[in-house]
N, CA and C atoms as an extended XYZ file, in Angstrom:
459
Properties=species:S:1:pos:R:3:atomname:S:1:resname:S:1:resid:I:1 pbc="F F F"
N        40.332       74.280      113.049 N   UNK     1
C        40.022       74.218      111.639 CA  UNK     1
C        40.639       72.958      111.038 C   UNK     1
N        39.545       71.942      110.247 N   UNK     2
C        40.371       70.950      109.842 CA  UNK     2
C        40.102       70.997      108.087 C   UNK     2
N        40.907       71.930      107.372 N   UNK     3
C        40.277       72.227      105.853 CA  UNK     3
C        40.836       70.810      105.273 C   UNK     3
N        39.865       70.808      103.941 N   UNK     4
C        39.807       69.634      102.990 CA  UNK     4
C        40.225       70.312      101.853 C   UNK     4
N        41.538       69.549      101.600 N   UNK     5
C        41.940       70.079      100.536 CA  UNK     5
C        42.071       69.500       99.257 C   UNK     5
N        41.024       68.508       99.371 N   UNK     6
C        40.652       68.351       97.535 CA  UNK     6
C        39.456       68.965       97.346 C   UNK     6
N        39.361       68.739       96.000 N   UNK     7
C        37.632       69.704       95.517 CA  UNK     7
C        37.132       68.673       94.828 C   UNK     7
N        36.380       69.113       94.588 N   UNK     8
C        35.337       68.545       93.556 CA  UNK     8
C        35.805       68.292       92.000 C   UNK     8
N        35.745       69.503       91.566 N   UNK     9
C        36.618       69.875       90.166 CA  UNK     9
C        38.589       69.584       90.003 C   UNK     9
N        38.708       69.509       91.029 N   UNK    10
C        40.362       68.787       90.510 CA  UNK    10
C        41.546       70.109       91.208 C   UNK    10
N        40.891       70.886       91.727 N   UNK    11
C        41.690       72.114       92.318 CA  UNK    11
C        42.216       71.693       93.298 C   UNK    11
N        43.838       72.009       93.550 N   UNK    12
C        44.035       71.430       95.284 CA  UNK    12
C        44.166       72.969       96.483 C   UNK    12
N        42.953       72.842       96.851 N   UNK    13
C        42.689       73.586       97.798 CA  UNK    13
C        43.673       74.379       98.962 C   UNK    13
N        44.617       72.871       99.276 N   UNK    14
C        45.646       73.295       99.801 CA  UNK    14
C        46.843       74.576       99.415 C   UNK    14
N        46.928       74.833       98.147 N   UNK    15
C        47.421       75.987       97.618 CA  UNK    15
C        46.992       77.272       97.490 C   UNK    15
N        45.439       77.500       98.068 N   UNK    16
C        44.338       78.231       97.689 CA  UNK    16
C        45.053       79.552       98.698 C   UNK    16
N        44.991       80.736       98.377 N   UNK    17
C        45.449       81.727       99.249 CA  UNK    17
C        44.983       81.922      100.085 C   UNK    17
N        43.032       81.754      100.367 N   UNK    18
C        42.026       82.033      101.230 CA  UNK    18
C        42.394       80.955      102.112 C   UNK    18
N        42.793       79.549      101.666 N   UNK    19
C        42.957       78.579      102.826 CA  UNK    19
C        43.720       78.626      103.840 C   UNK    19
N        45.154       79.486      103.008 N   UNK    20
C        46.392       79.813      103.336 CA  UNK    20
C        46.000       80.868      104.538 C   UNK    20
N        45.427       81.927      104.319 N   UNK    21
C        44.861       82.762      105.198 CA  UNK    21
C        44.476       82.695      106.118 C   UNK    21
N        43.628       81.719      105.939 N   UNK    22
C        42.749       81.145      107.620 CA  UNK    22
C        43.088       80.171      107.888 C   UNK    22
N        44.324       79.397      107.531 N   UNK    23
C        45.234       78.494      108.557 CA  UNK    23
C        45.993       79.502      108.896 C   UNK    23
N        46.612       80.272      108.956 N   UNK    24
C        47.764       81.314      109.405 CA  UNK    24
C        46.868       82.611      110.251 C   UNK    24
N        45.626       82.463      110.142 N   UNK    25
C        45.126       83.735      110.850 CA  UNK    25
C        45.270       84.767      110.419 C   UNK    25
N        45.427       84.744      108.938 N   UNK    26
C        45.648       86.479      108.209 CA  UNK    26
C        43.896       86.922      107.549 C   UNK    26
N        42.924       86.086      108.115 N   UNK    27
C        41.740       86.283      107.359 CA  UNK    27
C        42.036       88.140      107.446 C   UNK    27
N        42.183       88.596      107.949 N   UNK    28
C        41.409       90.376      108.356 CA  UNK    28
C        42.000       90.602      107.317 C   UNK    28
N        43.172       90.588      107.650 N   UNK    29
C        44.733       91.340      106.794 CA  UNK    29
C        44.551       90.683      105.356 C   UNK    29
N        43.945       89.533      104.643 N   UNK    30
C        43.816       89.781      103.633 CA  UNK    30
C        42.608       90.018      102.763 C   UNK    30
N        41.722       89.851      103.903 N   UNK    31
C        40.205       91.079      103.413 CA  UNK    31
C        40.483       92.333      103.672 C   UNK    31
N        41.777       93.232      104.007 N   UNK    32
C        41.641       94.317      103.729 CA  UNK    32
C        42.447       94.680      102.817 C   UNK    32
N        43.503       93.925      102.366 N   UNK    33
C        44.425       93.844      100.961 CA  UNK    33
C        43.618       93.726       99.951 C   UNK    33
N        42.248       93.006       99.854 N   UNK    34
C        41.616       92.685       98.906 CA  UNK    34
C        39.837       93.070       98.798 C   UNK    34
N        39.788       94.464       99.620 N   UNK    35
C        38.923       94.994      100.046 CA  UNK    35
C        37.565       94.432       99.985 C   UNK    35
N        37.527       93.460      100.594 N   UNK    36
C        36.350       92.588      101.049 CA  UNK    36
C        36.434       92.487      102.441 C   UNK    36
N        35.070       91.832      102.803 N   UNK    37
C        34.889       91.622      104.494 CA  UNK    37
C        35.871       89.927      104.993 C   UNK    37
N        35.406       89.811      105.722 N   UNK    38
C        36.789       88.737      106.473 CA  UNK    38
C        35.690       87.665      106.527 C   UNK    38
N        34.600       87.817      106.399 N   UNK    39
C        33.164       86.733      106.844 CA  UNK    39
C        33.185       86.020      105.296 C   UNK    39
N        33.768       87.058      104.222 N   UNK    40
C        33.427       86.419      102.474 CA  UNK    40
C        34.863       85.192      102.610 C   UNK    40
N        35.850       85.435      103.697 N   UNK    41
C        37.035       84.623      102.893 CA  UNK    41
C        36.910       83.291      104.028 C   UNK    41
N        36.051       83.240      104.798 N   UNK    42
C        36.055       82.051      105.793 CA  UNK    42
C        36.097       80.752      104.671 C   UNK    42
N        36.812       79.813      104.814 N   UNK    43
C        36.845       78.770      103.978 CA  UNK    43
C        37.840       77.747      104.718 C   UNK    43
N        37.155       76.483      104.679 N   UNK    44
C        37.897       75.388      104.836 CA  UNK    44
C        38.260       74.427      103.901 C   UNK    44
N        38.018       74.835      102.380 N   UNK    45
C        37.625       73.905      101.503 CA  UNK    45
C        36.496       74.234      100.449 C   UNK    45
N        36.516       73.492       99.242 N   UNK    46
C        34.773       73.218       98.505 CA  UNK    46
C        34.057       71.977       99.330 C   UNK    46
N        34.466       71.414       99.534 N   UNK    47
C        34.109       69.910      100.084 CA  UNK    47
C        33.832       70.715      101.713 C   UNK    47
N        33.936       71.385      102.061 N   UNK    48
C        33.348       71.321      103.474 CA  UNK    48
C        32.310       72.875      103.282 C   UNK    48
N        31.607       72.622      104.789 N   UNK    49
C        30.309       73.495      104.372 CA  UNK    49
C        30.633       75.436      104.836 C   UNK    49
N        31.859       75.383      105.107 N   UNK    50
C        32.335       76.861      104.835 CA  UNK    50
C        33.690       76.849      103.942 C   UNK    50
N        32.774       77.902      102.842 N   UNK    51
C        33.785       78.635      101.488 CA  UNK    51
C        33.369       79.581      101.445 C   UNK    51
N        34.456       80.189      100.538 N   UNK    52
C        34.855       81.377      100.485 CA  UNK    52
C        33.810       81.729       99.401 C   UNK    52
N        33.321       83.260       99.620 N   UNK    53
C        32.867       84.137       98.520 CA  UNK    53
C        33.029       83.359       97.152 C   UNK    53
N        34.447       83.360       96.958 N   UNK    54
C        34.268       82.805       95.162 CA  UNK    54
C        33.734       81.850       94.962 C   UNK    54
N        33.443       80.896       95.312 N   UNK    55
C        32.946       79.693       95.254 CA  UNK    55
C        31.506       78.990       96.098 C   UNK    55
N        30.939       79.686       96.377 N   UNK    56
C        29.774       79.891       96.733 CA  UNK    56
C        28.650       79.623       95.470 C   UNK    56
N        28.948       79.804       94.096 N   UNK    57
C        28.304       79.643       93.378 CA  UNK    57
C        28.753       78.732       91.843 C   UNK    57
N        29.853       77.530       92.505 N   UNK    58
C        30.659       77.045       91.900 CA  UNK    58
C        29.552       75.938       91.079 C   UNK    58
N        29.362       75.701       89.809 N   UNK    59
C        28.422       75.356       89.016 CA  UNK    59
C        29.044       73.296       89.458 C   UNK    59
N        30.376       73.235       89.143 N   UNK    60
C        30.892       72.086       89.436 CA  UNK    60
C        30.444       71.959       90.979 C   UNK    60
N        30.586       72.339       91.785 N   UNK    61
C        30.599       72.221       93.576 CA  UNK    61
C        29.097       71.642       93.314 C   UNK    61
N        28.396       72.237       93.299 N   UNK    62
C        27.166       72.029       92.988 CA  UNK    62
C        26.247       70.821       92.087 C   UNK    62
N        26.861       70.670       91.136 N   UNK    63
C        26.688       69.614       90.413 CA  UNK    63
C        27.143       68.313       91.081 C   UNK    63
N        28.390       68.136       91.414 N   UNK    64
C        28.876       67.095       91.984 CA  UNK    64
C        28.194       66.726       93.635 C   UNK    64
N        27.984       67.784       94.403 N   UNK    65
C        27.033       67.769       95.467 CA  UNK    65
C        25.950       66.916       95.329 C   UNK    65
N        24.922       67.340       94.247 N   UNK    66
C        23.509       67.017       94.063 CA  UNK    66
C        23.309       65.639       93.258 C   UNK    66
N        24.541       65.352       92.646 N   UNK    67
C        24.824       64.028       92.240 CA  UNK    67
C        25.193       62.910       93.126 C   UNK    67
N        26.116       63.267       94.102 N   UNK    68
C        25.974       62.708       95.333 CA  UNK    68
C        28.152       61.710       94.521 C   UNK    68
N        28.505       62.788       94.089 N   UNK    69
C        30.129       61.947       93.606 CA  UNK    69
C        30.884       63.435       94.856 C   UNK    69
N        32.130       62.827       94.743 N   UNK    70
C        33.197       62.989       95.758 CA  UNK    70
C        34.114       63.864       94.713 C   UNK    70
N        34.172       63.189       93.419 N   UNK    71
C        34.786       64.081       92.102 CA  UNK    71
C        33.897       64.156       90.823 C   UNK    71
N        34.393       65.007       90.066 N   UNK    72
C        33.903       65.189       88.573 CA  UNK    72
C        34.379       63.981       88.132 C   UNK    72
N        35.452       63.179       88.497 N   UNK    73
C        36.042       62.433       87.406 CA  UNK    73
C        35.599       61.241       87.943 C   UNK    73
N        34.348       60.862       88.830 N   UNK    74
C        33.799       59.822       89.211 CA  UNK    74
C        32.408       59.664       88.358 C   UNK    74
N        31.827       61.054       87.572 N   UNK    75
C        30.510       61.313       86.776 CA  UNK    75
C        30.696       60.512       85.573 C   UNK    75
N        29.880       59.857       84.603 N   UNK    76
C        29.712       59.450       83.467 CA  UNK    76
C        29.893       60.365       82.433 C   UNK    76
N        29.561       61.672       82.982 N   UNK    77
C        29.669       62.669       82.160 CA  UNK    77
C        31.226       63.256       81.604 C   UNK    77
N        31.923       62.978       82.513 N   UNK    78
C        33.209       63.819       82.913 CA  UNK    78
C        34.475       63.459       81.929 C   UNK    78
N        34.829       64.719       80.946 N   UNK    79
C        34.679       65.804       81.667 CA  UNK    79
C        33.928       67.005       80.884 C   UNK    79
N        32.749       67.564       81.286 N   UNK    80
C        31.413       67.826       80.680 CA  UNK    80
C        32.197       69.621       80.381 C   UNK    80
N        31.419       69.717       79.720 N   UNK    81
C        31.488       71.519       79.473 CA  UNK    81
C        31.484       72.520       80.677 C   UNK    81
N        31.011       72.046       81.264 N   UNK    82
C        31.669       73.166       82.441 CA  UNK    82
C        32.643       73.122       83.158 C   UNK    82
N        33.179       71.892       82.797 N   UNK    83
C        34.633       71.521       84.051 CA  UNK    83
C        35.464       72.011       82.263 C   UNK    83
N        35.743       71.847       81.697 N   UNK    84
C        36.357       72.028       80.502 CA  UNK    84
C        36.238       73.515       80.349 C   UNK    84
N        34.975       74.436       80.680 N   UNK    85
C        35.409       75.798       80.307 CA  UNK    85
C        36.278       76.274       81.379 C   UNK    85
N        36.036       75.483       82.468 N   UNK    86
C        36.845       76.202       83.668 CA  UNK    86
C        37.983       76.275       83.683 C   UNK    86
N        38.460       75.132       83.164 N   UNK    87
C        40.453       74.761       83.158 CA  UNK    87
C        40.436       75.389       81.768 C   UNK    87
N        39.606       75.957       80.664 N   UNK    88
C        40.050       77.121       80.052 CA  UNK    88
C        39.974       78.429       80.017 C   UNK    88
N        39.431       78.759       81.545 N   UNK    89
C        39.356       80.369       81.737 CA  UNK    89
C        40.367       81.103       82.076 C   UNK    89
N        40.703       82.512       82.452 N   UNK    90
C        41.438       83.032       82.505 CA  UNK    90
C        42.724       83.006       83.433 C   UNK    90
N        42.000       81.692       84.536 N   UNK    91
C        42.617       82.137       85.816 CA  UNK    91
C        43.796       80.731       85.628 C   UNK    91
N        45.029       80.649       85.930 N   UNK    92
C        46.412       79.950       85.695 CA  UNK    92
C        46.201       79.092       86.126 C   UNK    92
N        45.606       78.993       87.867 N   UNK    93
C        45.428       77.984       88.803 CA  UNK    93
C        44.655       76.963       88.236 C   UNK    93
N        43.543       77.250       87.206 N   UNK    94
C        42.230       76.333       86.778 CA  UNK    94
C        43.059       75.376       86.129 C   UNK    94
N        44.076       75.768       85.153 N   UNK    95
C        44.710       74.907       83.747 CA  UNK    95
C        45.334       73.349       84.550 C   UNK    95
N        45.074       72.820       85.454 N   UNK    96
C        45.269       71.831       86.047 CA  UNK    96
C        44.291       70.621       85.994 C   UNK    96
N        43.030       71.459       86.357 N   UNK    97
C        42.128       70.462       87.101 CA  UNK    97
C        41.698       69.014       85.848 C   UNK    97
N        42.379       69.235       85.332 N   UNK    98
C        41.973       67.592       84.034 CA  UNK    98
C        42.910       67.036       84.543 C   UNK    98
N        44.228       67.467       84.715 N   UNK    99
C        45.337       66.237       84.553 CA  UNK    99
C        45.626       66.022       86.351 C   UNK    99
N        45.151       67.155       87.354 N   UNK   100
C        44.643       66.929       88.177 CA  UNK   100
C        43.874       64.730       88.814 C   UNK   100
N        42.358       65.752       87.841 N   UNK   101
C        41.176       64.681       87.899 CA  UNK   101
C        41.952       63.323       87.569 C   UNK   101
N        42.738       63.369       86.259 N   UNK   102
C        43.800       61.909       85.724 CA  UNK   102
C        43.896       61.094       86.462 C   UNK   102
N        44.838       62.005       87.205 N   UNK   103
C        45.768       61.319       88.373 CA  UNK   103
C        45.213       60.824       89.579 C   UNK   103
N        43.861       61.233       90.334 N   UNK   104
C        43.437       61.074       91.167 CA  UNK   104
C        42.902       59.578       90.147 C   UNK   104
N        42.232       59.522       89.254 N   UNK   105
C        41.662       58.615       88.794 CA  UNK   105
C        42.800       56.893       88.823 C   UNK   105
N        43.848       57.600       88.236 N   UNK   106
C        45.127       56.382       88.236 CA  UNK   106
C        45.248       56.311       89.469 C   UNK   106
N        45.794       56.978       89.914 N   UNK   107
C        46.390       56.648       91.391 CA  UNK   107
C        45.897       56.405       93.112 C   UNK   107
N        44.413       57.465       93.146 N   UNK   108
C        44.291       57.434       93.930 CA  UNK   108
C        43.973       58.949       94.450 C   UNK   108
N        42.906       58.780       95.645 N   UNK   109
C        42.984       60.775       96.132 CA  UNK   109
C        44.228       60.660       97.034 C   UNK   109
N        44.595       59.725       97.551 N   UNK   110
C        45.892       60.018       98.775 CA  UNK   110
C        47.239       59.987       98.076 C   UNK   110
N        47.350       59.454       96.745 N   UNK   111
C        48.576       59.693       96.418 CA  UNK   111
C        48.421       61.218       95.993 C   UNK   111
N        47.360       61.206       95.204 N   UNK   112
C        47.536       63.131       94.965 CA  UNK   112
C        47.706       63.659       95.625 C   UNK   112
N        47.162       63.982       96.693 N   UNK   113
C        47.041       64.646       98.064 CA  UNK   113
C        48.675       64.684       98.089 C   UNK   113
N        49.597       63.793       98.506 N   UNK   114
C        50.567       63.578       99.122 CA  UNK   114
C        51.219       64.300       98.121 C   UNK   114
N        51.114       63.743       96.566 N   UNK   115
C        51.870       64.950       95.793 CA  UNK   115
C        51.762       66.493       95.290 C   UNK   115
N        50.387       66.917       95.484 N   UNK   116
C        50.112       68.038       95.654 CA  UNK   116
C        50.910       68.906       96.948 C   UNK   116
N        50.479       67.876       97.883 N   UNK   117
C        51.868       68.901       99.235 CA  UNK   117
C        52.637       68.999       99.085 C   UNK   117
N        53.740       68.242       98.238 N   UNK   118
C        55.115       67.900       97.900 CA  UNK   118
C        55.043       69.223       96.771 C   UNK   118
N        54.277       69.237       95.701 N   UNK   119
C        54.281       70.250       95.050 CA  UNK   119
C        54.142       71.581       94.974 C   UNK   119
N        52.979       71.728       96.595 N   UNK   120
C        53.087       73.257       96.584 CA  UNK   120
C        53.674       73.273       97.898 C   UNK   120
N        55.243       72.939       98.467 N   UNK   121
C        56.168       73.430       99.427 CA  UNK   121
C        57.026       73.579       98.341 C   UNK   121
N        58.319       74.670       99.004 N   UNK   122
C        58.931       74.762       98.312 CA  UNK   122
C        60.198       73.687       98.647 C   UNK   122
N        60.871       73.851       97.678 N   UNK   123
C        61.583       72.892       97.392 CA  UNK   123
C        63.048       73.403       97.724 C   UNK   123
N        62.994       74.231       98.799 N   UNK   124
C        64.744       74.973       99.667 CA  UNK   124
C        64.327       74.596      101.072 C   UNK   124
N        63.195       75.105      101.757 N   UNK   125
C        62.934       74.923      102.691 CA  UNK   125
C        61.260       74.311      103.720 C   UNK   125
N        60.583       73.988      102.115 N   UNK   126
C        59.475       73.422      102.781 CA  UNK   126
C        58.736       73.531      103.092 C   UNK   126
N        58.509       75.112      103.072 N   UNK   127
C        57.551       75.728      103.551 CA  UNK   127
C        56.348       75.979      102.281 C   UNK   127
N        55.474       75.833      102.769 N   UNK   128
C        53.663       75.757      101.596 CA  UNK   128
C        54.058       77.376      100.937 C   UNK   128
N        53.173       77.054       99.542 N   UNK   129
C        52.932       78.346       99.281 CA  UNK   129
C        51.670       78.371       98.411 C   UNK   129
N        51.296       79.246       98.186 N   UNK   130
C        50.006       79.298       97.624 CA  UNK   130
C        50.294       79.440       96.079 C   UNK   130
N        48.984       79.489       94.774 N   UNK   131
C        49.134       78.670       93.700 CA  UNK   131
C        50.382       80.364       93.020 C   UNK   131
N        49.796       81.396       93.878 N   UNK   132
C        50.370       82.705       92.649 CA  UNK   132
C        51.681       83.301       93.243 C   UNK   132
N        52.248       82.374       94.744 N   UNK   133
C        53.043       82.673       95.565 CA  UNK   133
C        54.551       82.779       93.842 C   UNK   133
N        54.839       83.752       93.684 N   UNK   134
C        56.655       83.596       92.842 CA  UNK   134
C        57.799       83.446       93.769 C   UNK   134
N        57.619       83.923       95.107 N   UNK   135
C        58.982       83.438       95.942 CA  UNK   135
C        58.013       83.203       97.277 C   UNK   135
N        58.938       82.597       97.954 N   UNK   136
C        58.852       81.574       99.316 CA  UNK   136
C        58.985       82.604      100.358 C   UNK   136
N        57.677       82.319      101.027 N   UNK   137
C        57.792       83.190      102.050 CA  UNK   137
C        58.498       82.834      103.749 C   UNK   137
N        59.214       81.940      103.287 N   UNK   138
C        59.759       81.645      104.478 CA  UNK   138
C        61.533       81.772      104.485 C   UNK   138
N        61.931       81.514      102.920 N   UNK   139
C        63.842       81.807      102.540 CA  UNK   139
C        63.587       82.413      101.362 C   UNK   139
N        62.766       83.053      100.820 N   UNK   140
C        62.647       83.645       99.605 CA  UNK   140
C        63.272       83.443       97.945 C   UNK   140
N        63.064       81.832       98.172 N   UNK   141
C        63.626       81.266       97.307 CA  UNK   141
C        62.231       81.062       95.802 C   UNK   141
N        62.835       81.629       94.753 N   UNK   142
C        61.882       81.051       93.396 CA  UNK   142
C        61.055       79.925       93.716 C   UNK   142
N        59.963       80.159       93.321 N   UNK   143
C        58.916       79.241       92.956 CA  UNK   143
C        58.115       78.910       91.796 C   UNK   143
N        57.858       77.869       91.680 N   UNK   144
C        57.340       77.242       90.513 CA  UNK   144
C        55.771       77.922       90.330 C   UNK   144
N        55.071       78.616       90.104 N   UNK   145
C        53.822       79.202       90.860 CA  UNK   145
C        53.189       78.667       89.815 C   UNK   145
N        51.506       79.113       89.529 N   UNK   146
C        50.589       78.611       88.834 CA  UNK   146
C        50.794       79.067       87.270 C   UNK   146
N        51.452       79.892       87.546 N   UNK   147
C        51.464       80.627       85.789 CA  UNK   147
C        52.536       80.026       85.083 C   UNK   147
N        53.473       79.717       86.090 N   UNK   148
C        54.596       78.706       85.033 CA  UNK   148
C        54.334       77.294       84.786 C   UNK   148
N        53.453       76.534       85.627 N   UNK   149
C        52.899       75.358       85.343 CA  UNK   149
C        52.142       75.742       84.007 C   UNK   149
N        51.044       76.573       84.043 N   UNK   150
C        50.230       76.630       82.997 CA  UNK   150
C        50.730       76.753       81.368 C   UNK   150
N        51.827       77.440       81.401 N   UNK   151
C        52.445       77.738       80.580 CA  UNK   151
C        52.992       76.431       79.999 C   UNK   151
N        53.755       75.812       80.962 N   UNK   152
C        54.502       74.382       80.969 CA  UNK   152
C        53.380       72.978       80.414 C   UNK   152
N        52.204       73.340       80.636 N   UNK   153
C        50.870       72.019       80.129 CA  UNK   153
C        51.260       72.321       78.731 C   UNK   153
């Protein structure tokens, strides 16, 4: 498995729990925590051609696909009403993807990349965690998770 962990919309994939899953081999074990089949959470990514259930019908994935851009924040449009309702919906993880898109724009996709990993290991022992992870599953040390960032924008 070689997952891609930028998206389209500004999400870093690499934090994604489903990704987390099927690099670690917990696909079963967390389609049965989350009573779905193990075939809905196969995912390597938005950018590659197996995803997960949720995103199967991602309006951005799609748009940016058929446009033929790598990001939203490469469109003329951007950043259009649907990338804007998204980083205001309910879910913590979304409240990123603008200042996300920013940064890739200033800097670069490889500096993000590099700081997105830096951002979702933890910061005792290094080990990745996913966006809703609150402690470290490797020394069980506090984590910065998606809901305290969001809070923190």
């Amino acid at each position: 498995m070689n997952p891609i962990y930028d998206s389209y919309c500004g999400l870093y994939c690499g934090a994604c729990p489903v990704i987390v899953a099927n690099e670690l081999g917990e696909v079963e074990k967390r389609a049965v925590e989350w009573q779905m089949k193990p075939e809905e959470l196969r995912c390597f990514g938005c950018r590659s051609e197996t995803i997960a259930v949720f995103c199967t019908d991602c309006g951005m994935r799609l748009c940016a696909r058929n446009r033929g851009m790598g990001s939203c924040c490469e469109c003329n449009e951007y950043p259009c009403e649907i990338l804007k309702n998204f980083r205001a919906d309910e879910h913590p993880h979304h409240s990123t993807v603008l200042k996300n898109l920013e940064t890739i724009r200033e800097k670069g996709l490889d500096a993000w990349l590099e700081e997105q990993r830096d951002r979702w290991s933890c910061p005792v022992c290094g080990a990745r965690f996913a966006w809703y992870d609150a402690k470290c599953g490797g020394c069980g040390a506090a984590l910065y998770d998606c809901r305290a960032e969001e809070r923190n924008l």
